[in-house]
C-alpha positions, 0 to 999 in steps of 0.5 A: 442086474448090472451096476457101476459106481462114480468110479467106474467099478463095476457090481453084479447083483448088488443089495439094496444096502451096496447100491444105496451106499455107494451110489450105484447107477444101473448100467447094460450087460454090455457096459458091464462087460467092458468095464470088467474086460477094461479093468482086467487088461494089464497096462503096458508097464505090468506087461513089460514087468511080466517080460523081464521076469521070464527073462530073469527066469530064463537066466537063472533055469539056464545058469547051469549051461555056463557053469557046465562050461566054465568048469569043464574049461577050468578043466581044460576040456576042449568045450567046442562041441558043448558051444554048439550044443548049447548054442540056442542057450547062450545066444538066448540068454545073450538075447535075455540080457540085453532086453534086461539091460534096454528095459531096466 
C-alpha cells in the first residue's frame, strides 16, 4: 500500500497508527514512484556544489605537478619537457579554476 501525506512525502506500508497521524491518502504505485523519483533528483544548485568540489579535488590531487615544476625551476632545471608532459594537467587545472571563479 501506497500513501502520501499533505506534504507530498511518500509512505510505503504505513501502520494504521502513521496513516492515522499524519493523515495519509492512499496513492497508486505509480505516483509513488515519482514522488520518491521526484524527491531524489538533486536540484540544479546540489549539482553545481557537486561540480565545484570535483574541481577543488582536482586542484588539490594534482598540486604536486606544479610544485614538481617550481622546484625544479627554483633549481634551474630547464623544465620544458615536464610542460609538455604535464600539459592536460595544467590546461585542466586552468579549466578547474576558472569554472571556480565563474561559479563562486
Amino acid at each position: 500500500m501506497f500513501y502520501k501525506d499533505t506534504n507530498n512525502k511518500p509512505f510505503f506500508e504505513p501502520s494504521a497508527q502513521v496513516i492515522e497521524k499524519f493523515n495519509l491518502t492512499e496513492i497508486t504505485e505509480a505516483e509513488f514512484n515519482q514522488i520518491v523519483e521526484a524527491v531524489n533528483i538533486p536540484t540544479a544548485e546540489q549539482v553545481l556544489q557537486q561540480q565545484l568540489r570535483e574541481a577543488e579535488q582536482y586542484l588539490k590531487d594534482t598540486d604536486y605537478v606544479v610544485v614538481k615544476m617550481a622546484e625544479a625551476q627554483s633549481l634551474g632545471v630547464d623544465i620544458t619537457d615536464m610542460k609538455a608532459e604535464y600539459a592536460d594537467v595544467i590546461a585542466e587545472r586552468e579549466a578547474k579554476r576558472q569554472f571556480i571563479r565563474e561559479n563562486r
